[in-house]
C-alpha positions, 0 to 999 in steps of 0.5 A: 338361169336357174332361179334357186328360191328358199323361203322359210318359217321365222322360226326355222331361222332361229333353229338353223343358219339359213345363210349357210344352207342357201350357201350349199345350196347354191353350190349344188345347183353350180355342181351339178354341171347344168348351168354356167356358175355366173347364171345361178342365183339363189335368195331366201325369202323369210316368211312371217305368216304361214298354215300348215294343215291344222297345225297352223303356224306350229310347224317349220317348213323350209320349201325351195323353188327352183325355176329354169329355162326348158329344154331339161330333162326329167332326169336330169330335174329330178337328180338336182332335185334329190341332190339339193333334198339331200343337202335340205335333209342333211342340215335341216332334219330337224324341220318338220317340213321340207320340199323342193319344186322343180319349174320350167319357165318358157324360153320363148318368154323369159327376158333378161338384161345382164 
């Protein structure tokens, strides 16, 4: 754990190295001591069709979903938070919106092989 998922506007891609950005992002979730480096796993999800308010799909947006086993502190969820907002905000001012969300998947049913 964790699950670090980028998803983006098309068109955020023409304006930014998505590879790159999930990169740091990626190596903000192994920096920041909370997990073992061979459990964190991070993909972008390009997103094709998308409504902002009423701006319809006029806006870019980059939105990261960070899912990890319970037991975390809201401290500890919420500097990771900042850290990888930080990173987001650093490389990705120029997209008109950026967000993080923070999930806590159960232990007693999360299942995995390898």
């Amino acid at each position: 754990m964790p699950h670090l998922v980028m998803e983006y506007s098309n068109s955020a891609e023409e304006r930014l190295n998505m590879q790159g950005l999930l990169e740091d992002l990626h190596q903000v979730a192994i920096d920041s001591g909370l997990f073992s480096t061979k459990d964190v796993k991070s993909r972008a999800v390009r997103v094709h069709s998308w409504l902002v308010g009423d701006k319809g799909n006029s806006v870019d947006f980059i939105h990261l979903t960070l899912e990890l086993l319970s037991g975390r502190t809201a401290e500890k969820k919420r500097e990771l938070s900042r850290a990888l907002m930080d990173v987001l905000a650093d490389q990705a001012s120029h997209i008109d919106s950026l967000t993080i969300n923070v999930r806590d998947m159960e232990q007693e049913s999360f299942q995995k092989v390898g």
